[in-house]
C-alpha positions in Angstrom: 67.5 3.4 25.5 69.1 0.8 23.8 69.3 1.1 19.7 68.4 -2.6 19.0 65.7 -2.5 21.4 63.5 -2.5 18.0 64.8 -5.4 16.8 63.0 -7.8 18.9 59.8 -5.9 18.6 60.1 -2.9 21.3 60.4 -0.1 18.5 57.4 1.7 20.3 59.0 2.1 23.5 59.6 5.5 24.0 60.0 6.5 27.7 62.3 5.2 30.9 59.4 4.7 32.6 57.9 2.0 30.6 61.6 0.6 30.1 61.6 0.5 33.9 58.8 -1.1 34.1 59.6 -3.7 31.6 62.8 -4.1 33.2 61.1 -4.8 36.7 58.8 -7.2 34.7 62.6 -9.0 33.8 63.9 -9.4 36.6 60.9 -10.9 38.8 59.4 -13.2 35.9 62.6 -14.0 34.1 62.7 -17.2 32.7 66.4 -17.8 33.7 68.3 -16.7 36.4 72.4 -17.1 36.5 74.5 -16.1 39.8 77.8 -16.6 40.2 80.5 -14.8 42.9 82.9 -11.8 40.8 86.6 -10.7 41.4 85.4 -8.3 44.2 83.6 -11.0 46.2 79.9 -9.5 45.1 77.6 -11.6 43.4 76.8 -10.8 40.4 73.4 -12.3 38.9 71.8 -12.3 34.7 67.6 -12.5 34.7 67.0 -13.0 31.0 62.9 -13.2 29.5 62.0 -13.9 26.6 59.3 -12.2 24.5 59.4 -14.3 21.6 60.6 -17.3 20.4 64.2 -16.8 21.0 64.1 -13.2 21.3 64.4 -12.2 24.8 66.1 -9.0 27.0 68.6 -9.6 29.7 69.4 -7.4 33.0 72.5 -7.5 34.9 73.8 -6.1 37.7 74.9 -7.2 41.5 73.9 -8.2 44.9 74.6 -6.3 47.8 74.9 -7.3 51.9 71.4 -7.2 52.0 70.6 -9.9 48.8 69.3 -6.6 47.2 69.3 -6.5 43.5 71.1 -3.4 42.1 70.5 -3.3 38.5 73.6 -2.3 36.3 72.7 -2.7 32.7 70.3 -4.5 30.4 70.7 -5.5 26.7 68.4 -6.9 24.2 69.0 -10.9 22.5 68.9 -13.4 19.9 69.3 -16.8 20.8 71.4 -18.5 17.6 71.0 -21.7 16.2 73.3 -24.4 14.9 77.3 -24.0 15.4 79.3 -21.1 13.4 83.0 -21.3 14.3 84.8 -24.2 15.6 87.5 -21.7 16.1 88.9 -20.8 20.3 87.5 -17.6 21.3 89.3 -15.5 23.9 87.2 -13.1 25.9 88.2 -9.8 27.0 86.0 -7.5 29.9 84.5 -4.2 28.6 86.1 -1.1 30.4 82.6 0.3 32.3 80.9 -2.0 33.2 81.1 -6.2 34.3 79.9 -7.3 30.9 82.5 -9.0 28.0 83.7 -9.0 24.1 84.4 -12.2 22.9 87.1 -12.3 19.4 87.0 -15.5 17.2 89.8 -15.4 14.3 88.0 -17.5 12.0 90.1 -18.2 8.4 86.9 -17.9 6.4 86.6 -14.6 7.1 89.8 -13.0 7.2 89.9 -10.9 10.2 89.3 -11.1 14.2 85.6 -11.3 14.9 84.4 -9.5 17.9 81.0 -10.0 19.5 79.0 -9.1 22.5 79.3 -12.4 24.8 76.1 -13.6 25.8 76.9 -16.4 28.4 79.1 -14.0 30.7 78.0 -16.2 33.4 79.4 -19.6 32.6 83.2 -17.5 31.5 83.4 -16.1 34.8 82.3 -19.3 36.7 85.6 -20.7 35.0 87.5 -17.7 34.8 87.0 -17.8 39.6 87.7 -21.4 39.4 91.1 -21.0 37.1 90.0 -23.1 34.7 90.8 -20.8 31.2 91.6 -21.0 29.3 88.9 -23.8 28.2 89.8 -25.8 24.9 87.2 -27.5 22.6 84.7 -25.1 22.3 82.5 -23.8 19.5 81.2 -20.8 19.0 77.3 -19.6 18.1 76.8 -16.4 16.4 73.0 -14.2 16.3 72.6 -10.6 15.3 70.6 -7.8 15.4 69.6 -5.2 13.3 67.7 -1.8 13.1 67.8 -1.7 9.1 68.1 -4.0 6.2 67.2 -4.8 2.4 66.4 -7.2 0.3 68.8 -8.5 -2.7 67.9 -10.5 -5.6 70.8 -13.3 -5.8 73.5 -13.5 -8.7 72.7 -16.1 -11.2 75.1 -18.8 -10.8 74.9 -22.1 -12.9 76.5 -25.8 -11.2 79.9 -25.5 -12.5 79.7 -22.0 -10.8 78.7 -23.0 -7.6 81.9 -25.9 -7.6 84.3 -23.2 -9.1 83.4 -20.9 -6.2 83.8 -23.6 -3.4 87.0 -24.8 -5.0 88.5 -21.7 -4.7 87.2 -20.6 -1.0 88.7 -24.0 0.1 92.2 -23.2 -1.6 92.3 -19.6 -0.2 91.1 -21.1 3.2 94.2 -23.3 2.9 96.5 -20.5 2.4 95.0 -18.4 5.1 96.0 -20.9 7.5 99.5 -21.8 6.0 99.9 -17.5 6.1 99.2 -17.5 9.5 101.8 -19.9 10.2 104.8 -17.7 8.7 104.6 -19.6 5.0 106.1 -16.6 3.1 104.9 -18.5 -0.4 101.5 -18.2 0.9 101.5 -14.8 2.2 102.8 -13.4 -1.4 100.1 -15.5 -3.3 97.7 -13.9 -1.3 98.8 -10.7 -1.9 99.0 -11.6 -5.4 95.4 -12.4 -5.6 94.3 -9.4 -3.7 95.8 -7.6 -6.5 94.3 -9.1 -9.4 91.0 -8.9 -7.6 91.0 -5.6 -6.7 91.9 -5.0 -10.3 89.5 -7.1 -12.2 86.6 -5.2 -9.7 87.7 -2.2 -11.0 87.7 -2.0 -14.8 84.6 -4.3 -14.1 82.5 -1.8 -11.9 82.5 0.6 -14.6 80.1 -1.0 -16.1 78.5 -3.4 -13.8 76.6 -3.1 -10.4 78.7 -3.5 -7.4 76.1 -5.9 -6.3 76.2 -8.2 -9.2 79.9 -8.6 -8.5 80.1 -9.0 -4.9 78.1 -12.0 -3.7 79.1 -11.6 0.1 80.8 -9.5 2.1 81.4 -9.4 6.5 83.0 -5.6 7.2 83.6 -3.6 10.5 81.1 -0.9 10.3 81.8 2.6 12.2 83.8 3.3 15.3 82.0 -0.1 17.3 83.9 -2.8 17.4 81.1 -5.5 17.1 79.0 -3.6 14.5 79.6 -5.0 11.0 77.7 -4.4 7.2 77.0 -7.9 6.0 75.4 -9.5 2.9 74.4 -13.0 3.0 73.0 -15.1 1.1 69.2 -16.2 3.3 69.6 -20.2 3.8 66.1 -20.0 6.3 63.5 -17.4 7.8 60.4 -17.7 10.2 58.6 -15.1 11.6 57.8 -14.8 15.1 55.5 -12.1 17.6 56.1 -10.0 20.5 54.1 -11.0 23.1 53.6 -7.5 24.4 53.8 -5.0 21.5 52.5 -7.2 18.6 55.2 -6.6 16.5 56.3 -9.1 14.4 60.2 -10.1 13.6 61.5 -11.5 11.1 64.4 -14.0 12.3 66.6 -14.8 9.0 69.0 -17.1 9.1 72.1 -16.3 6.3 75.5 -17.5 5.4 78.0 -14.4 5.0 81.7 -15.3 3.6 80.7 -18.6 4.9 79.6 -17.8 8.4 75.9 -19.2 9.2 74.4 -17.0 11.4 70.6 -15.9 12.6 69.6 -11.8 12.3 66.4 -10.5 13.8 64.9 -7.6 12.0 61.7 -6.1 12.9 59.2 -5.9 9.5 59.3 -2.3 9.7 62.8 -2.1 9.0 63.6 -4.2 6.2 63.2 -3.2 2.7 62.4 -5.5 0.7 60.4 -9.2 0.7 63.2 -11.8 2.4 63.1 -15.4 0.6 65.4 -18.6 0.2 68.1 -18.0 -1.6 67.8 -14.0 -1.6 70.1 -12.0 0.2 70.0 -9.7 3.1 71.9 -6.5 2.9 72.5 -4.6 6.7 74.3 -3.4 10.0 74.1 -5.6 12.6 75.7 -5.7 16.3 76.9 -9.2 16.3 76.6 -11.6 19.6 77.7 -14.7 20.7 77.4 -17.6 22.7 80.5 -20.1 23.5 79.3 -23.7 23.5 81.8 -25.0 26.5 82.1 -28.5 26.2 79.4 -31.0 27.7 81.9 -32.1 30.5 82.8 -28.7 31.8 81.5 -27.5 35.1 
């Protein structure tokens, strides 16, 4: 059974047959249906339901001569709001089954992003038609999550808050000169990675890791798109499973300057979430690719 199945409100599922049987309820009252003709010449189709607002569970598999449905695999959703990364996304197929990672090397973070694709459907549309790669598109993040907690925020006054931004802007700058070859910029980072690392250490002595680290976005164990994030929480509403009851939190937070919706069942967050608090967790990050409005 799959691990984030709690976080959009299924935590008291705890049998295959009911998963069956909510599966079955998926695929013949899904809300949207995708179908579209693989490498091998099968059709492979994506029923996706929601349950909330947003929150939803999708089932995938193939066709076969008959236009019988064999079901392959299912996993639980988020749909995301707003745009995260401009950034092109490249797409690579997961090894066992017909389903796809997505990685987004975004400067603000510092790393290669990797996410569980959502729209698989659309990618391989293109991807049988030869038309990747596609340019121009953005990229919308959501997460899930199976345990977080609550932060109060570090007290920051005006001149603070433009300090900060001032020197995110000049460090984005030199991320992308780096990654062009500039050797000045890849030793002043360097530098600065030093002197950090150096200042957090005499300082953490004394101090709470937490009151000196505002934000952080890190790979978390041996998964590829798990990741421990804390993030400052820019927006939350709180939505119902229709057929458990249970009730999700859906916060939206901005994490080393990536804005991003998590859902979070109630029972699994310590804490009380507000504006301008932060969220502390693992999440398995997804995506979605906005293609461009004139792609077909």
């Amino acid at each position: 059974m799959h691990k984030f199945m709690r976080a959009i409100g299924f935590g008291s599922l705890d049998n295959h047959k009911r998963l069956q049987e909510l599966l079955t309820d998926v695929i013949l009252n899904a809300d949207r249906r995708s179908i579209v003709k693989g490498q091998n010449g099968a059709l492979t189709g994506e029923f996706c339901k929601d349950f909330a607002n947003g929150l939803g569970i999708a089932v995938c598999g193939e066709f076969d001569e008959d236009e019988r449905f064999i079901y392959e695999y299912y996993y639980p959703y988020l749909e995301g709001s707003g745009i995260t990364s401009c950034e092109d996304v490249s797409v690579e197929r997961h090894a066992e089954k017909e389903s796809y990672a997505g990685v987004c090397d975004d400067i603000k973070v510092g790393m290669s992003l990797i996410f569980y694709l959502k729209n698989k459907i659309p990618y391989m549309r293109a991807m049988m038609n030869d038309k990747l790669p596609v340019r121009g598109t953005t990229l919308t993040l959501s997460a899930l999550s199976v345990s977080g907690t609550i932060l109060m925020p570090i007290q920051k006054n005006e001149q603070q808050v433009q300090k900060v931004k001032q020197a995110s802007a000049a460090r984005n700058s030199l991320m992308a000169a780096a990654r062009k070859g500039d050797e000045d910029a890849i030793e002043t980072l360097t530098l600065e990675d030093m002197d950090m690392y150096t200042t957090i250490s005499r300082r953490i002595q004394k101090e709470d890791i937490f009151s000196l680290v505002d934000t952080y976005f890190m790979p978390y164990g041996v998964e590829c798109d798990l990741y421990s994030v804390l993030g400052e929480i820019m927006a939350i509403r709180q939505v119902t499973n229709q057929i458990t009851g249970e009730k999700i939190n859906i916060i939206t937070i901005c994490s080393n300057e990536l804005t991003f919706d998590v859902s979070i069942n109630i029972i699994d967050i310590y804490g009380e979430p507000k504006i301008g608090r932060r969220f502390k967790g693992v999440i398995w990050l997804q995506g979605n690719i906005n293609f461009p409005e004139d792609f077909s």
